[in-house]
C-alpha positions as CSV (number, residue, x, y, z in Angstrom):
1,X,-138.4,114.0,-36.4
2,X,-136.6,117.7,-36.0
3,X,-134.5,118.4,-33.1
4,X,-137.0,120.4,-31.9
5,X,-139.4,118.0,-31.6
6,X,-136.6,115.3,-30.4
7,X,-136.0,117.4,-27.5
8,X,-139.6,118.6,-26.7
9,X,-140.4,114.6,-26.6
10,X,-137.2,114.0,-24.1
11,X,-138.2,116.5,-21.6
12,X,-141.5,115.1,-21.4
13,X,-140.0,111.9,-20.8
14,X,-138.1,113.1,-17.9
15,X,-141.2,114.9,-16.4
16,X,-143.4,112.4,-16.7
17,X,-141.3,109.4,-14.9
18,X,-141.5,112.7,-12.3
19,X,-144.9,112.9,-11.8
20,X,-144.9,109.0,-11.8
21,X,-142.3,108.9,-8.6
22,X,-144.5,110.9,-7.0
23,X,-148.1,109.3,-7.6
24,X,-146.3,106.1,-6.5
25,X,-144.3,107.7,-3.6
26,X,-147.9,108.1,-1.9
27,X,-148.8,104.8,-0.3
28,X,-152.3,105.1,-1.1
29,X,-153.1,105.2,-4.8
30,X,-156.9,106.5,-4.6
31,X,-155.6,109.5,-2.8
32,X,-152.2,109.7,-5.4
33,X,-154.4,109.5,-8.4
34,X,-157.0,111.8,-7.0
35,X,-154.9,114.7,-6.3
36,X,-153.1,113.9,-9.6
37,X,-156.5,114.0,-11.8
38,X,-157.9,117.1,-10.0
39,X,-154.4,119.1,-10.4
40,X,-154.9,118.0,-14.2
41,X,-158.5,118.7,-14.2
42,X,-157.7,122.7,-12.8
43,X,-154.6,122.9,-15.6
44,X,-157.4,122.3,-17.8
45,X,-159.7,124.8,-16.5
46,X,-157.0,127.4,-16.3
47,X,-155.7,126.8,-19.8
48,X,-159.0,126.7,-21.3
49,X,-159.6,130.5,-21.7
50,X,-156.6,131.1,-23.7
51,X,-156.8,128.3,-25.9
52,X,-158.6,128.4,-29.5
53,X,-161.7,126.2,-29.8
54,X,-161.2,122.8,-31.1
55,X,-162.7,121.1,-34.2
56,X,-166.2,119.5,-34.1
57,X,-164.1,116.4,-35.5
58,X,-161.6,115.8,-32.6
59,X,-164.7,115.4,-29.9
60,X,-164.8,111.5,-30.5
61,X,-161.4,111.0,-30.2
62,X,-161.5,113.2,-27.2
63,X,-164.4,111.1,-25.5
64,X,-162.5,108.2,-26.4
65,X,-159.3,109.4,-25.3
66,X,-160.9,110.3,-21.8
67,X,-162.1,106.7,-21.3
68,X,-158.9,105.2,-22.0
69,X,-156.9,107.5,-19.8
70,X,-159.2,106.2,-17.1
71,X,-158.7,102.7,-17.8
72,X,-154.8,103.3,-18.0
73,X,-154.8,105.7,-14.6
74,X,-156.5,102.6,-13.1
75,X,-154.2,99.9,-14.0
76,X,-151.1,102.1,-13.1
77,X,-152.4,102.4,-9.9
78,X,-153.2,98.6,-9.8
79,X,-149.7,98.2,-11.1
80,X,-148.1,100.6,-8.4
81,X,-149.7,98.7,-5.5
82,X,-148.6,95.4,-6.8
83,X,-145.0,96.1,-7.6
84,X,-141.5,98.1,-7.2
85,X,-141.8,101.3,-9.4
86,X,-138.4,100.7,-10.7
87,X,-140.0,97.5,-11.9
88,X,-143.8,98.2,-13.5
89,X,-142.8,101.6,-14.7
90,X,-140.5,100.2,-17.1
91,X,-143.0,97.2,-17.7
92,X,-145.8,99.5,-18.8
93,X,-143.7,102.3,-20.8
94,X,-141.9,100.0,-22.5
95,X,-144.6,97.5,-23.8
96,X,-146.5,100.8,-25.5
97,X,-144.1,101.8,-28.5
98,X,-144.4,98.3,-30.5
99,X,-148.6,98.3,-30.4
100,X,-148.2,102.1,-31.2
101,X,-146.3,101.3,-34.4
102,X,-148.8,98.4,-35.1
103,X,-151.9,100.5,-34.3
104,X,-150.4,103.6,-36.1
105,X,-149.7,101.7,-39.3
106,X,-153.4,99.9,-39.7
107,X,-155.0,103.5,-38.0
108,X,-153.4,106.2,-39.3
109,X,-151.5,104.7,-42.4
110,X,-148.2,105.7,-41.0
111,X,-146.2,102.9,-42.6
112,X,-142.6,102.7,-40.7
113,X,-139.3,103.2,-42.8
114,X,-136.6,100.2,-42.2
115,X,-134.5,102.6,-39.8
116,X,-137.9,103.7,-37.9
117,X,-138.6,99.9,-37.3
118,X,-135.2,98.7,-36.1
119,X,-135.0,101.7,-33.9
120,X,-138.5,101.1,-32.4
121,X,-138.0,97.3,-32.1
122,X,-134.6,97.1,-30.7
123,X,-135.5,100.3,-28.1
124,X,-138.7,98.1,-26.9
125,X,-136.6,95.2,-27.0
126,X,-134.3,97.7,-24.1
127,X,-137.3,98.8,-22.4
128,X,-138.7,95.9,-21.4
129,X,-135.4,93.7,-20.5
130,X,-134.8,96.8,-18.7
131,X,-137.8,95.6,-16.1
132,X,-137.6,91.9,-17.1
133,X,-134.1,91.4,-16.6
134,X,-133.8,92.6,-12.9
135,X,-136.4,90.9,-12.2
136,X,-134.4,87.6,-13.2
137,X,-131.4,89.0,-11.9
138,X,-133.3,89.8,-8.6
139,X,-133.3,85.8,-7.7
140,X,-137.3,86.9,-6.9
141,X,-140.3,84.7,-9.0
142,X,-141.7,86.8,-11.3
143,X,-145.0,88.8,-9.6
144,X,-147.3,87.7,-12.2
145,X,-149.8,89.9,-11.0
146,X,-148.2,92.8,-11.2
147,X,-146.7,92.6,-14.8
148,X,-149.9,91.5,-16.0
149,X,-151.4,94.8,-14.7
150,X,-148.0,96.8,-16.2
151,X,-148.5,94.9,-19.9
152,X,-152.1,96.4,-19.6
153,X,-151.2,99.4,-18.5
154,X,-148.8,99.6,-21.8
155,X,-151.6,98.6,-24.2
156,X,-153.8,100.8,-22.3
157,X,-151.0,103.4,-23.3
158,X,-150.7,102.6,-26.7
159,X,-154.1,103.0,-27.4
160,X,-154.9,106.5,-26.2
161,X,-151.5,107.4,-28.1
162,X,-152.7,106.5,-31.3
163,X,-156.6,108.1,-30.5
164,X,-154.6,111.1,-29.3
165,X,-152.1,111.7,-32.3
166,X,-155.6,111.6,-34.5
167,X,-157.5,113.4,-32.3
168,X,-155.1,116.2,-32.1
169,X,-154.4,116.5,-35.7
170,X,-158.0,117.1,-36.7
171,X,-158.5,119.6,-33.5
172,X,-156.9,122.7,-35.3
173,X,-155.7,123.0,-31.5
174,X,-153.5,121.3,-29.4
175,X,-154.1,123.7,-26.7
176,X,-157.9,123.4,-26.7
177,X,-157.6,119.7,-27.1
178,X,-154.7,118.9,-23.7
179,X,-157.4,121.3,-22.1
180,X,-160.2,119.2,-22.7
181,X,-158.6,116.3,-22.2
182,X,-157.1,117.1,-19.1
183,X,-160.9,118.5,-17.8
184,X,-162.7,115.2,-19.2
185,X,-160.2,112.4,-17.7
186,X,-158.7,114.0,-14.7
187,X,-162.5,114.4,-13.6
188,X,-163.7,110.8,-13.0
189,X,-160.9,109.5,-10.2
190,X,-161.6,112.4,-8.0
191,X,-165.4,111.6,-8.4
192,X,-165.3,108.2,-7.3
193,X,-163.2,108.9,-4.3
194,X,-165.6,111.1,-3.1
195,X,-168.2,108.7,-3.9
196,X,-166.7,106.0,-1.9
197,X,-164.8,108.1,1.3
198,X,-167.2,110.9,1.7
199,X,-166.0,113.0,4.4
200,X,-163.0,111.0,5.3
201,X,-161.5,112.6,1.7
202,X,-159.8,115.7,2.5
203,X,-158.5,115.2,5.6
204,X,-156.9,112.2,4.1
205,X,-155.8,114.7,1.2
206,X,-154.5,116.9,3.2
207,X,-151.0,115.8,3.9
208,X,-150.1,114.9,0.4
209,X,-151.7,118.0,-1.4
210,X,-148.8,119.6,-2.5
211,X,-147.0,116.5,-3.8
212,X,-150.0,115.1,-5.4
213,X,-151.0,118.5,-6.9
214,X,-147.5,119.4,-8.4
215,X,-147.8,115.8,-10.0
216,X,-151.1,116.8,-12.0
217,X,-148.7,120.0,-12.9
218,X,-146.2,118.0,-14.2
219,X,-148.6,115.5,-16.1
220,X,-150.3,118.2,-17.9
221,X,-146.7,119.6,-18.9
222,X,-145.4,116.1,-20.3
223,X,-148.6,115.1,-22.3
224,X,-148.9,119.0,-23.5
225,X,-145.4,118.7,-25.5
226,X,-146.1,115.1,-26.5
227,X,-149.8,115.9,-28.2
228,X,-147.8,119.1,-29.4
229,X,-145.2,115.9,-30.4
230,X,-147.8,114.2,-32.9
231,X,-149.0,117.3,-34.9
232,X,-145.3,117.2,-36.0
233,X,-143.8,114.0,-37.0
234,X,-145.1,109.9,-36.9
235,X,-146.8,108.3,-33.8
236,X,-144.7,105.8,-33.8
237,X,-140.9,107.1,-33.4
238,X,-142.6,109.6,-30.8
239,X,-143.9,106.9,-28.9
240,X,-140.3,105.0,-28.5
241,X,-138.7,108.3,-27.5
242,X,-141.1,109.3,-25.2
243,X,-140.3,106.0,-23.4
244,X,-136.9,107.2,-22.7
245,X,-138.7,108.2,-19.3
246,X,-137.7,104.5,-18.4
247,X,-133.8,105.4,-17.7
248,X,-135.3,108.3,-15.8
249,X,-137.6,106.4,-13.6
250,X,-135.3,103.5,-13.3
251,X,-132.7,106.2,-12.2
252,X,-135.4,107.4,-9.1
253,X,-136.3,103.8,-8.3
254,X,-132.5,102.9,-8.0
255,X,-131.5,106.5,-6.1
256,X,-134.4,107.7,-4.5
257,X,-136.4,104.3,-3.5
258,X,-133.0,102.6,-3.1
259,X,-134.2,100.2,-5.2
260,X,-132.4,97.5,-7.0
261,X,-130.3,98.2,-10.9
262,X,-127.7,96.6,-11.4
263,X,-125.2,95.4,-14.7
264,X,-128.5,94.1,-16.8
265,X,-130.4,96.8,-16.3
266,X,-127.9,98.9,-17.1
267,X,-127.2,96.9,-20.7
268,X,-130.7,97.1,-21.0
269,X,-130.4,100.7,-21.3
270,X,-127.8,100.9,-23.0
271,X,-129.7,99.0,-25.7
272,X,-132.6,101.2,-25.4
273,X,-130.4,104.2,-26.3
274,X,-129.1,102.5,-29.8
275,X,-132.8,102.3,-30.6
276,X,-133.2,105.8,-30.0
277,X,-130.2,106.5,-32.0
278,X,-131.9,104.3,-34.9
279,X,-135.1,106.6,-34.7
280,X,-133.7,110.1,-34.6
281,X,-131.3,108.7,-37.9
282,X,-134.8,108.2,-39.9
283,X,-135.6,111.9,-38.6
């Protein structure tokens, strides 16, 4: 992994636990993911005629990937009602990079070295004491619920990341294929709440337009360096950087929803940043 592609991955991180804050920061998740899919969706539309066509061989892992990002868009939003952001984001990002390096070694033959390994396993190992531990350090029961929907949401995760960094490669064009992508999923949420609220839709759009619409933005940006990410380097180390977004969007959840941190969380990500260290050594 170059610097280049180091810090390409790392400002995607940080702009994605954006566009998160602001998907969850809209009480109603329909409406959040909505405005969020059809922003996407327009990105798509606008990129489109300046991107090179894509290889016939990258449309099944397109379909594919637009299925999945469904499925995941879904369970965040399950996740987001359930529980504290500061909680399930880190829950969901940081159960992805471990079934990434397990479904990018029998998938796409990437094999990790012993430095990628230790850096992925003791970064995960961060990531997720990084939600579990304040929630034990919270004196609140666990909401079983909820982590069940973020653990999903992370395999969810995992699986288009490993669809996408094949899908890309045999595109000839990560352009076309974020442009696609972001047509094909960011479609389907905006479809059913119109299905289901009718005319009630935009005027209940209305008031977070902006927000919601500046997330899609943002979400198009994050995933269009992280496919860009994949043509470059393994799945795997990619995926455990990318999930540096956690100290970001524990960061909001702590500052901005005055949520609780606290001494384990903050060991937690302290731990999380030796793994990174680990995986850019291997680069």
């Amino acid at each position: 992994m170059t610097p280049l592609v180091a810090a390409a991955v790392l400002v995607a991180a940080v702009t994605h636990a954006s566009w998160n804050a602001i998907a969850h920061g809209i009480k109603d998740q329909l409406l959040a993911f909505t405005l969020v899919g059809g922003g996407g969706a327009l990105c798509g539309l606008a990129l489109l005629p300046f991107a090179p066509g894509i290889s016939g061989a990258a449309w099944p892992y397109l379909l594919a990937s637009a299925v999945l990002h469904v499925v995941y868009q879904l369970l965040l939003m399950r996740s987001f009602t359930l529980g504290d952001f500061g909680q399930m984001y880190p829950i969901a990002r940081g159960s992805a990079p471990l079934a990434v390096t397990v479904l990018a070694a029998v998938f796409a033959g990437e094999l990790p070295d012993a430095w990628q390994l230790a850096g992925v396993a003791v970064a995960s190992a961060g990531l997720v004491g990084l939600a579990l531990w304040g929630i034990r350090g919270s004196g609140a029961r666990p909401h079983w619920p909820a982590i069940t929907a973020a653990l999903a949401t992370g395999l969810a995760i995992a699986a288009y990341t490993v669809v996408d960094g094949l899908g890309v490669r045999a595109s000839g064009s990560p352009l076309g294929y974020i442009a696609w992508l972001m047509i094909l999923e960011g479609l389907a949420i905006p479809a059913y709440a119109l299905a289901t609220r009718r005319d009630r839709l935009l005027p209940e759009l209305r008031p977070h337009a902006a927000r919601g619409l500046l997330g899609g933005l943002l979400s198009v940006f994050a995933y269009g360096l992280v496919l860009w990410a994949q043509t470059r380097a393994a799945l795997a180390p990619i995926a455990a950087l990318r999930e540096s977004s956690i100290i970001v969007g524990a960061a909001i959840g702590a500052v901005v929803m005055k949520e609780r941190f606290g001494a384990p969380r903050i060991a937690a990500a302290g731990l999380m940043v030796v793994g990174i260290g680990l995986m850019l050594h291997a680069g």
